[in-house]
N, CA and C atoms as an extended XYZ file, in Angstrom:
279
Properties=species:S:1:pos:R:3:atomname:S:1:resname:S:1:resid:I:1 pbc="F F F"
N       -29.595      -31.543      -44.785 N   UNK     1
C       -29.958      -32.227      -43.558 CA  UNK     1
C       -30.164      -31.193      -42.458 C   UNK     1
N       -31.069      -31.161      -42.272 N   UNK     2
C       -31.726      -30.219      -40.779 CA  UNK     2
C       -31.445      -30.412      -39.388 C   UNK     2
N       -30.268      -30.072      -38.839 N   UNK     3
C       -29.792      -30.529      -37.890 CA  UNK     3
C       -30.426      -29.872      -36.227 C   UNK     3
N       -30.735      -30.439      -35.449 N   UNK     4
C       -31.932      -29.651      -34.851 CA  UNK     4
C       -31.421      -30.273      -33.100 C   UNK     4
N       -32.560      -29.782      -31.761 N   UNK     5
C       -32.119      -30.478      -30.771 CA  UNK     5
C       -32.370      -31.893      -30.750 C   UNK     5
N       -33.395      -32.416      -31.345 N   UNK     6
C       -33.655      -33.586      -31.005 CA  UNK     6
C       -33.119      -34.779      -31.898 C   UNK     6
N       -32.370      -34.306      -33.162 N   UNK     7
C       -30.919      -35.146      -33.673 CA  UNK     7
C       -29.842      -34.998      -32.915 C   UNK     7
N       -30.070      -33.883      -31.920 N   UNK     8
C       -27.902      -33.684      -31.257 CA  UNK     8
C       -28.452      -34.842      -29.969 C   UNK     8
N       -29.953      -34.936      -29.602 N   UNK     9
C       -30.353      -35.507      -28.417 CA  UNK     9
C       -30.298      -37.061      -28.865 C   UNK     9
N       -30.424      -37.041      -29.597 N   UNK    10
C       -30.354      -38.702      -30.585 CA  UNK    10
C       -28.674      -39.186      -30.817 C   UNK    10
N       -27.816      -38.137      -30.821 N   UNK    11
C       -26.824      -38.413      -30.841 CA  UNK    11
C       -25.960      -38.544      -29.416 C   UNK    11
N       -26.306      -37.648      -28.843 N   UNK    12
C       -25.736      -37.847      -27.053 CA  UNK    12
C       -26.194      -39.362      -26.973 C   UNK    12
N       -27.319      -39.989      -27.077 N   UNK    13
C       -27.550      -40.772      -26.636 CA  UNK    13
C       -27.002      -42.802      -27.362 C   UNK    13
N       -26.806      -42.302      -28.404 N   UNK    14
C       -25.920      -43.318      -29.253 CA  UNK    14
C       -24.409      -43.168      -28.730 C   UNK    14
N       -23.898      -41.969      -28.672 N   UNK    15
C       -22.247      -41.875      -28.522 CA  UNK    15
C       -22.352      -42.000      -26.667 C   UNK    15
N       -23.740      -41.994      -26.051 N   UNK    16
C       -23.476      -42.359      -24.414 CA  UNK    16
C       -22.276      -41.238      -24.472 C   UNK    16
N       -22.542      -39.975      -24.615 N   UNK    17
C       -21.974      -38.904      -23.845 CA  UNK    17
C       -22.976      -37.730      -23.737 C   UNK    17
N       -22.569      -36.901      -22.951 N   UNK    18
C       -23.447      -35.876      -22.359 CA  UNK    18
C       -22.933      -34.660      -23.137 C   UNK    18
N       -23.892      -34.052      -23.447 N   UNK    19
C       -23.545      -32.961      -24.572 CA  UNK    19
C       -23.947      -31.153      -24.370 C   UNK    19
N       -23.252      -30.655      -23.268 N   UNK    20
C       -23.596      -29.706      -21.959 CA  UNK    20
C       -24.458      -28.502      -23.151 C   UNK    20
N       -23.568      -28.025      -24.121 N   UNK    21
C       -23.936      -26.912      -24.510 CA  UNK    21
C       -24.999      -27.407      -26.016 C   UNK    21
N       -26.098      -27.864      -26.275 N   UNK    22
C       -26.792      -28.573      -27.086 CA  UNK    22
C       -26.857      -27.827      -28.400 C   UNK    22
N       -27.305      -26.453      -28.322 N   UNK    23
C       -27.566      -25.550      -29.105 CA  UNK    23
C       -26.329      -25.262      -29.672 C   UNK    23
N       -25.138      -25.079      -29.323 N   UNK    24
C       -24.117      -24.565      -29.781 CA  UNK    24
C       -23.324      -26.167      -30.545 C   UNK    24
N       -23.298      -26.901      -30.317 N   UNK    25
C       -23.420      -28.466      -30.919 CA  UNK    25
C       -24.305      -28.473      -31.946 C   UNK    25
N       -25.503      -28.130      -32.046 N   UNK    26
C       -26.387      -28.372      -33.100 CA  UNK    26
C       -25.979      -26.938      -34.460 C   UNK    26
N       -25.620      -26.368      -33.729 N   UNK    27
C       -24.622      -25.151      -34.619 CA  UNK    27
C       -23.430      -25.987      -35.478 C   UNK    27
N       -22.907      -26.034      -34.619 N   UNK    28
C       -21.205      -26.495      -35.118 CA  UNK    28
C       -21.391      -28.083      -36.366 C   UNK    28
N       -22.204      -28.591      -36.084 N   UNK    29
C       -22.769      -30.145      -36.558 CA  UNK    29
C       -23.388      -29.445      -37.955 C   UNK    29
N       -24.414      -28.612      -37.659 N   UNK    30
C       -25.104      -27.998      -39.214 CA  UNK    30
C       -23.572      -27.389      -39.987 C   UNK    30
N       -22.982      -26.876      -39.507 N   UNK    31
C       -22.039      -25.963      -40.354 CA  UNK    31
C       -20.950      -26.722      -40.832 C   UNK    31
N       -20.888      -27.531      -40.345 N   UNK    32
C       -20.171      -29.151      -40.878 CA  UNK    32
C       -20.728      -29.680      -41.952 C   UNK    32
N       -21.871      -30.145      -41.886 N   UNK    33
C       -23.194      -30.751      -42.884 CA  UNK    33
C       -23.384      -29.998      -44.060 C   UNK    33
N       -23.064      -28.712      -43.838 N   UNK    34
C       -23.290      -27.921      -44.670 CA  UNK    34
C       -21.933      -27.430      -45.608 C   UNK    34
N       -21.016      -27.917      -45.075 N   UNK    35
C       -19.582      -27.692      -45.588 CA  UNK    35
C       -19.217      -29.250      -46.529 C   UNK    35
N       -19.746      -30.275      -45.627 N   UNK    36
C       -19.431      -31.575      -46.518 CA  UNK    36
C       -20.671      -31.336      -48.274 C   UNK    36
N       -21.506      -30.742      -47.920 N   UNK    37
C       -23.053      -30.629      -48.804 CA  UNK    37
C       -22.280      -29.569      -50.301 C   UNK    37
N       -21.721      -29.008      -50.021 N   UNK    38
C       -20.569      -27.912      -50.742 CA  UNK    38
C       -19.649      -28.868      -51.392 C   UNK    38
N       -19.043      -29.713      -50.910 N   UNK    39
C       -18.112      -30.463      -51.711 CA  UNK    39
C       -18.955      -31.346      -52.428 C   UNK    39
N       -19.683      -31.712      -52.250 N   UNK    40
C       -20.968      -32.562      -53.266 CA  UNK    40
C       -21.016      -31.694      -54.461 C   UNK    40
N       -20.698      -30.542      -54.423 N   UNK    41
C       -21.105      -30.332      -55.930 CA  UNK    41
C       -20.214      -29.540      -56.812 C   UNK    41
N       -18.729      -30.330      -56.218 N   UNK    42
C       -17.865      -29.800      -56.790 CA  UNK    42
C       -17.702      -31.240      -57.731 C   UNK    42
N       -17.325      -30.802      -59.570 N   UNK    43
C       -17.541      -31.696      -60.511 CA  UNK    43
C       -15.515      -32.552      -60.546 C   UNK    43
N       -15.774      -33.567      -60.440 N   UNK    44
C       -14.672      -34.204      -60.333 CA  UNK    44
C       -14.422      -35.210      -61.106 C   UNK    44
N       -15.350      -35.295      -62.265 N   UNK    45
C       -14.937      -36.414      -63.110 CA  UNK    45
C       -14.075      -36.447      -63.991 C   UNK    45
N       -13.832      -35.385      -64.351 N   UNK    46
C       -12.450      -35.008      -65.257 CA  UNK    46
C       -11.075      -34.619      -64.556 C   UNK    46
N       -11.029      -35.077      -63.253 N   UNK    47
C        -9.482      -35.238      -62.369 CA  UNK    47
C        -9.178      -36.200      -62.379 C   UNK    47
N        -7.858      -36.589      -62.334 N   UNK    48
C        -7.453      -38.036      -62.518 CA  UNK    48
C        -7.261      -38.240      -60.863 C   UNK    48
N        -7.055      -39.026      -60.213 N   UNK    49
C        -6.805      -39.687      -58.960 CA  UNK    49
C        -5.020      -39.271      -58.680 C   UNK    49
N        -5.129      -38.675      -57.509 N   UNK    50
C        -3.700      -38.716      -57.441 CA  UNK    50
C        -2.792      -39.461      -56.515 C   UNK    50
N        -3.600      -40.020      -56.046 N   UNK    51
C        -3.300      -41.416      -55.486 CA  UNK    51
C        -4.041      -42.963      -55.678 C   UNK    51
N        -3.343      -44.239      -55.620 N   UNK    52
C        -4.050      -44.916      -55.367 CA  UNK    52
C        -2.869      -46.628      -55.193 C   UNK    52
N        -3.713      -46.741      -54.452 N   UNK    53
C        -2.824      -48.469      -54.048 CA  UNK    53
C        -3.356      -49.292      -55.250 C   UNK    53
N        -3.820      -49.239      -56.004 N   UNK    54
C        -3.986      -49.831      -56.677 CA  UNK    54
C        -2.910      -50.267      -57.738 C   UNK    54
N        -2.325      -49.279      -58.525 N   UNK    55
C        -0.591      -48.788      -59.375 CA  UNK    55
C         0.126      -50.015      -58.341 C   UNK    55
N         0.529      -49.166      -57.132 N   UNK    56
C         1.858      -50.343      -56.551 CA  UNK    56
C         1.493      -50.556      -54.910 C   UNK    56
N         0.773      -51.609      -55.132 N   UNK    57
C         0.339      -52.499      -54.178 CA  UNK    57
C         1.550      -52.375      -52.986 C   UNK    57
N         0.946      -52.167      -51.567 N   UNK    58
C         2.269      -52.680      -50.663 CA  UNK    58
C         3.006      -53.834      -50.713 C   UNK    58
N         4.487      -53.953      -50.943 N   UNK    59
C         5.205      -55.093      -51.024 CA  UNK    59
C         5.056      -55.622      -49.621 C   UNK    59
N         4.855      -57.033      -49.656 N   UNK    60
C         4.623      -58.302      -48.720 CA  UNK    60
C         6.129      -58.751      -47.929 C   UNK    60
N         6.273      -59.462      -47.012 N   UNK    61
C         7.423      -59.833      -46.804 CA  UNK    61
C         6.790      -60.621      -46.256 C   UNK    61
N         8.244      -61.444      -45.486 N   UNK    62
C         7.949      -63.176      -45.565 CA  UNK    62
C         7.355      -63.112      -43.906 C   UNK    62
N         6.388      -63.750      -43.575 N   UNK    63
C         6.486      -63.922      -41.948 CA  UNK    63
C         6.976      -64.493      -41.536 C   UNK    63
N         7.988      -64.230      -40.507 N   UNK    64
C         9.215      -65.190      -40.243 CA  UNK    64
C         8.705      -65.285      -38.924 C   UNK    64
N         9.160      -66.207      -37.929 N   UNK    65
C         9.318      -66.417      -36.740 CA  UNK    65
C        10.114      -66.380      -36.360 C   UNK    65
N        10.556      -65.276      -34.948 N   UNK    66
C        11.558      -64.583      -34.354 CA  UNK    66
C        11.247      -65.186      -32.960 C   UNK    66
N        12.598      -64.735      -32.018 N   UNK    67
C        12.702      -65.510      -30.856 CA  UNK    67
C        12.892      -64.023      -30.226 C   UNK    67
N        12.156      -63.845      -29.298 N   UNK    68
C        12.103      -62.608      -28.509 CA  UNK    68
C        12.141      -62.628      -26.992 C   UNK    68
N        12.834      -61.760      -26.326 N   UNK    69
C        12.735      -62.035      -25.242 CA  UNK    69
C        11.466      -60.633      -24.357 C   UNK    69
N        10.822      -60.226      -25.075 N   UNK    70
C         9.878      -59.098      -25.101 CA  UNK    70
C         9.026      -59.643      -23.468 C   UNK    70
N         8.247      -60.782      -23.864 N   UNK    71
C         7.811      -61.281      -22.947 CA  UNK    71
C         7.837      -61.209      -21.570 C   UNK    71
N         9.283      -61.680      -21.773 N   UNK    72
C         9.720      -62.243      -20.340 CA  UNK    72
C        10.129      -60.288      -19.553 C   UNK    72
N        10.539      -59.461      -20.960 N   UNK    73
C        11.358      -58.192      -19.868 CA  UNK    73
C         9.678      -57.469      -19.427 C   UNK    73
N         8.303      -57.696      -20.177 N   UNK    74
C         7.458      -56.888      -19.578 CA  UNK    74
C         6.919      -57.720      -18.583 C   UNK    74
N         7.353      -58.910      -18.302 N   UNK    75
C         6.655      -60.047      -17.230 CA  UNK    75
C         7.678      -59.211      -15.963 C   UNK    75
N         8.928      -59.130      -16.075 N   UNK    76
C         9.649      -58.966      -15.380 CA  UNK    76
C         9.497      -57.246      -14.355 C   UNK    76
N         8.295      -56.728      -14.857 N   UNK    77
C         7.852      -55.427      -14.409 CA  UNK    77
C         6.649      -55.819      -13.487 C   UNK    77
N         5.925      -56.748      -13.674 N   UNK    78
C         4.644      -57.796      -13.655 CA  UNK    78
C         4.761      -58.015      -12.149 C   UNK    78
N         3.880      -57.516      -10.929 N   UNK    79
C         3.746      -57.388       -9.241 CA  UNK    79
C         3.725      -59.218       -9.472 C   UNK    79
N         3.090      -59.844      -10.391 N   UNK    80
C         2.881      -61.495      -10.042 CA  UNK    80
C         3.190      -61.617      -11.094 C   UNK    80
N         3.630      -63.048      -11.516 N   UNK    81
C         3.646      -63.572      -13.009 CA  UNK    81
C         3.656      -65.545      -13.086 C   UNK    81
N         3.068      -66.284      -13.742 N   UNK    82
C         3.571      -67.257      -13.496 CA  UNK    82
C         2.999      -67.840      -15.093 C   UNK    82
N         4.139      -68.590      -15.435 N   UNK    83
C         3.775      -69.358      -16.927 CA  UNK    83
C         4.282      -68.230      -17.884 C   UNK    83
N         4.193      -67.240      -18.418 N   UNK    84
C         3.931      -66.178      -19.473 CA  UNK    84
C         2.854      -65.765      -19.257 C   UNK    84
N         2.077      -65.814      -17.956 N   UNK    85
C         1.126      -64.848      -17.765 CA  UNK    85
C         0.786      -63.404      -16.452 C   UNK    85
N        -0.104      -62.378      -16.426 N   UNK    86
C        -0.213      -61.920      -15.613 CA  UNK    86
C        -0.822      -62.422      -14.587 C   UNK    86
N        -0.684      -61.997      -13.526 N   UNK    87
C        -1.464      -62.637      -12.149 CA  UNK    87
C        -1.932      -61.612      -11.230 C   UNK    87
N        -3.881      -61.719      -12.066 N   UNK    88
C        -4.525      -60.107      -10.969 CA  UNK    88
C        -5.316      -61.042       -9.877 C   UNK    88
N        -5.922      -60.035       -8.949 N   UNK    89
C        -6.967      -60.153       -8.129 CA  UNK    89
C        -8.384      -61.062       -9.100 C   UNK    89
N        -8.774      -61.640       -8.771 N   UNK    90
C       -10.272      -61.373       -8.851 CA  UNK    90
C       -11.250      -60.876       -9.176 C   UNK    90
N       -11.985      -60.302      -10.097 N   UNK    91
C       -12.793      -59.593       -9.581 CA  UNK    91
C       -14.215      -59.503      -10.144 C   UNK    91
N       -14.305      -60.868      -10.592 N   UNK    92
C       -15.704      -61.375      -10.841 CA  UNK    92
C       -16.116      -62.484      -10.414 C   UNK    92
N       -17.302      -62.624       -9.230 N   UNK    93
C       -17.531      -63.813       -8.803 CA  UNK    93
C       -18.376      -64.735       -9.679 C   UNK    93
């Protein structure tokens, strides 16, 4: 993959950030591309997996319903509060 200015300019503009040093970005991005492109052709079909959730699934537990007073101690930090809720300004007419 040919990583160039006008892919890093394609990308500033999807991620909506500004990308000061372009050339040195379009550096660092190829040498990446080119490092993932290297592991592509390393042969891995004769390794076994050395992990996998599949063997032992995460054990489940029950969902219980608990009585908390969580609520009320971060309401209790809360400049307004009324019901179990916060109470802001405004600020869309």
């Amino acid at each position: 993959m040919k990583i160039d200015a006008k892919l890093v300019e394609k990308l500033e503009n999807l991620s909506m950030l500004e990308i000061a040093d372009k050339e040195k970005m379009a550096e660092n991005l190829a040498e990446i591309v080119e490092f993932v492109e290297m592991l592509h052709e390393i042969d891995t079909n004769e390794i076994e997996a050395t992990f996998s959730t599949l063997n032992n699934p995460t054990p489940l537990r029950e969902d219980e319903v608990k009585q908390s007073d969580v609520i009320k101690d971060v309401l209790s930090h809360a400049p307004k509060s009324k019901d179990d809720y916060f109470i802001v300004p405004k600020i869309i007419e």
